[in-house]
Backbone bond lengths (Angstrom), bond angles and torsions (degrees), N, CA, C in turn:
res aa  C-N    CA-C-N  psi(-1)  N-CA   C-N-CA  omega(-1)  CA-C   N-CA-C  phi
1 X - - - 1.435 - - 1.528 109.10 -
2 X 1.074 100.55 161.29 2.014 98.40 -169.53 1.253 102.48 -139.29
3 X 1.834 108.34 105.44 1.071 158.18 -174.15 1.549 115.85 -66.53
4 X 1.533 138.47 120.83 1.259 133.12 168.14 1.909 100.12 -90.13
5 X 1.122 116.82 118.01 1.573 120.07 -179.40 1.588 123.00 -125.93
6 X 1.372 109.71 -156.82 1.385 112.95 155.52 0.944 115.77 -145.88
7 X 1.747 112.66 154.61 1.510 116.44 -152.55 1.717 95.59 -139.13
8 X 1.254 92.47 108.83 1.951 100.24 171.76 1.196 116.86 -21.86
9 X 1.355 140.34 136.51 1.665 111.62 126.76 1.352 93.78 -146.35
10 X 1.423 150.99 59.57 1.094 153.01 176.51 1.563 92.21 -105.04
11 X 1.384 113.07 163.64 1.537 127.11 177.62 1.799 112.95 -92.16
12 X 0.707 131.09 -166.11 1.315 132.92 -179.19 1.140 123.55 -73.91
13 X 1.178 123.48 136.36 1.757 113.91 -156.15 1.316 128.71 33.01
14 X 1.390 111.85 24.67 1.617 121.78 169.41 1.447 100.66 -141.85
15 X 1.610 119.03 89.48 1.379 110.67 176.22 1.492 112.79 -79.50
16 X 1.294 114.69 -177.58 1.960 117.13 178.79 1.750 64.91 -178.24
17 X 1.631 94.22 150.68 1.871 112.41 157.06 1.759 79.86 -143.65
18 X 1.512 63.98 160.45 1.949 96.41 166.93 1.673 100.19 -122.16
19 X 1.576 99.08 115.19 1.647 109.95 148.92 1.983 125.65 -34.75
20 X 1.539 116.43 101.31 1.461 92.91 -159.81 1.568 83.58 -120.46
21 X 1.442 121.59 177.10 1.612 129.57 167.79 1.829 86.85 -115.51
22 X 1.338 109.61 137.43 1.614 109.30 -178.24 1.478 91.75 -161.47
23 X 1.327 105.26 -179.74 1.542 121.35 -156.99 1.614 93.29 -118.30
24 X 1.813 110.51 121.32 1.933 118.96 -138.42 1.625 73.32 -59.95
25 X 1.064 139.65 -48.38 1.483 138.83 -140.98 1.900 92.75 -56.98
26 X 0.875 108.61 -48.06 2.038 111.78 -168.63 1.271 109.07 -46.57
27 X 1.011 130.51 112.36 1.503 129.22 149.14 1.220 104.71 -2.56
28 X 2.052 114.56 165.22 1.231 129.75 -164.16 2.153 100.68 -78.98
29 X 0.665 85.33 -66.48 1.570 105.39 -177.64 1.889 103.96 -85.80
30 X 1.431 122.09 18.92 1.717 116.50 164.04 1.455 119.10 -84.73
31 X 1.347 118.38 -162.45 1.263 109.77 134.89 1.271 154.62 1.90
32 X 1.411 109.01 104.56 1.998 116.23 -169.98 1.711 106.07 -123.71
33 X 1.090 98.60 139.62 1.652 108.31 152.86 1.423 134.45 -62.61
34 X 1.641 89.20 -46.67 1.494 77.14 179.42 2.250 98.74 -157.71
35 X 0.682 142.69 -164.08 1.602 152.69 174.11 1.279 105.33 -152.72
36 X 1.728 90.12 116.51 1.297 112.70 150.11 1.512 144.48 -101.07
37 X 1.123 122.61 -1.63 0.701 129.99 150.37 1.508 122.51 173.26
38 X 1.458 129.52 -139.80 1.219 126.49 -179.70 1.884 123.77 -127.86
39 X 0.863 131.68 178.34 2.006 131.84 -177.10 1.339 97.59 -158.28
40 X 1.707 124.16 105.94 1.422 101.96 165.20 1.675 90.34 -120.57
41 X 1.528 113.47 123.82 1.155 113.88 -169.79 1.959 103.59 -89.87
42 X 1.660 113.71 22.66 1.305 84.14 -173.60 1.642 87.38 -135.28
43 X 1.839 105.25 54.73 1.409 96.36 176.21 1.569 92.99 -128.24
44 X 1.416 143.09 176.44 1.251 153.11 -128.88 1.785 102.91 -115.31
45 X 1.612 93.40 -39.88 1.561 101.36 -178.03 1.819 90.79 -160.74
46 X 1.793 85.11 168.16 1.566 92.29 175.91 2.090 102.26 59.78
47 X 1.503 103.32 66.68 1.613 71.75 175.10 1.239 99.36 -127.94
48 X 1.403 126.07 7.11 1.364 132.67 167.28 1.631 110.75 -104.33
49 X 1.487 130.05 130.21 1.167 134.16 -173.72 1.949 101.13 -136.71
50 X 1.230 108.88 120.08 1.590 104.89 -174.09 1.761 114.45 -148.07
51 X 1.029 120.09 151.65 1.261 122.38 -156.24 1.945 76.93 -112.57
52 X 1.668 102.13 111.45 1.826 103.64 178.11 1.565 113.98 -84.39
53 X 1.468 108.87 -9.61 1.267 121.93 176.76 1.150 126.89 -68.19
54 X 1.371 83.63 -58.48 2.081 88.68 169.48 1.635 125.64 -77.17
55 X 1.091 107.40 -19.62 1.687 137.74 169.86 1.503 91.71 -64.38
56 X 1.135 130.62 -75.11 1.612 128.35 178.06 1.615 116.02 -40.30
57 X 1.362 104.43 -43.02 1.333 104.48 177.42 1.648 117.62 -56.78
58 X 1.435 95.66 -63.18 1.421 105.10 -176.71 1.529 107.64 -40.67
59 X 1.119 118.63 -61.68 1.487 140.02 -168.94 1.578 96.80 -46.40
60 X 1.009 130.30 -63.25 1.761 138.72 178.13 1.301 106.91 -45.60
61 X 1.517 114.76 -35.54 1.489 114.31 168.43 1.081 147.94 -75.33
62 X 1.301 108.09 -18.11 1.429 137.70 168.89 1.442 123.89 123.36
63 X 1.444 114.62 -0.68 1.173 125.58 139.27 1.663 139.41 4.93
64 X 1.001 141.80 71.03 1.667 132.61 -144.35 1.874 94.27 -120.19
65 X 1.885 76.74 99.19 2.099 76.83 166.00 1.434 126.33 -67.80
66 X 1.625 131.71 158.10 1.218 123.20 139.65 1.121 142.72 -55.99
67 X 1.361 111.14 155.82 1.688 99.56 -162.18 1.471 118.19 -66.31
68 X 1.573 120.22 -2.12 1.204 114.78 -176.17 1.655 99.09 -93.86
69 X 1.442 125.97 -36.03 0.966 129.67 -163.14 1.911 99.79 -81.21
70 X 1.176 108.35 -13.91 1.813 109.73 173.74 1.264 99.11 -82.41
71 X 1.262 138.04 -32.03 0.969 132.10 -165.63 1.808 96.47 -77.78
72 X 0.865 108.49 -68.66 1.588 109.64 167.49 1.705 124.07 -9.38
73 X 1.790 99.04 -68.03 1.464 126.50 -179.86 1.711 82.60 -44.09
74 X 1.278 110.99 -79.72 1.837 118.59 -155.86 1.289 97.27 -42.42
75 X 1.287 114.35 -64.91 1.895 109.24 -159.68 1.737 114.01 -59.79
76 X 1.407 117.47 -14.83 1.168 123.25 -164.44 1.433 100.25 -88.85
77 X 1.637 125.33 -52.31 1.068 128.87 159.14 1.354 136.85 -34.90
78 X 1.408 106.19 -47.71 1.736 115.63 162.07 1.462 106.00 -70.67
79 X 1.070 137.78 -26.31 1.316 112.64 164.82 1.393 97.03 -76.26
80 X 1.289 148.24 -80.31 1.446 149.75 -145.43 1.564 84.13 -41.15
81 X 1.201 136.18 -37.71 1.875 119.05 -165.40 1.515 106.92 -74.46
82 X 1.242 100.96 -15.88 1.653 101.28 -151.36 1.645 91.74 -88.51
């Protein structure tokens, strides 16, 4: 099944993930299909950055986010309406 997630790459005690679409089987931090965007949870504002377009796509396809990364999709969207 092909998973929208997040994928480490911050250094030690400095996390950052990248939003990726990957195949559920890949390791956390392997192999991606594609990047959507980015999460740096240790900035003040702006710490989610996501492309909803391609996120929509995936999603139509069968695509199944995590719950942190749905949570993402939703909050990003209510801002994009607002």
């Amino acid at each position: 099944m092909v998973r929208i997630r997040l994928k480490r790459i911050g250094g030690k005690n400095d996390p950052a993930f990248r939003i990726v679409v990957t195949d559920g089987r890949s390791p956390r931090d392997g192999r991606f299909i594609e990047e959507l965007g980015t999460y740096l949870p240790g900035r003040k504002e702006k710490k989610v950055t996501m492309n909803l377009e391609r996120a929509a796509y995936w999603i139509e396809r069968g695509a199944q986010p995590t719950d942190t990364v749905a949570s993402f999709i939703k909050s990003a969207k209510r801002t994009a309406g607002a």
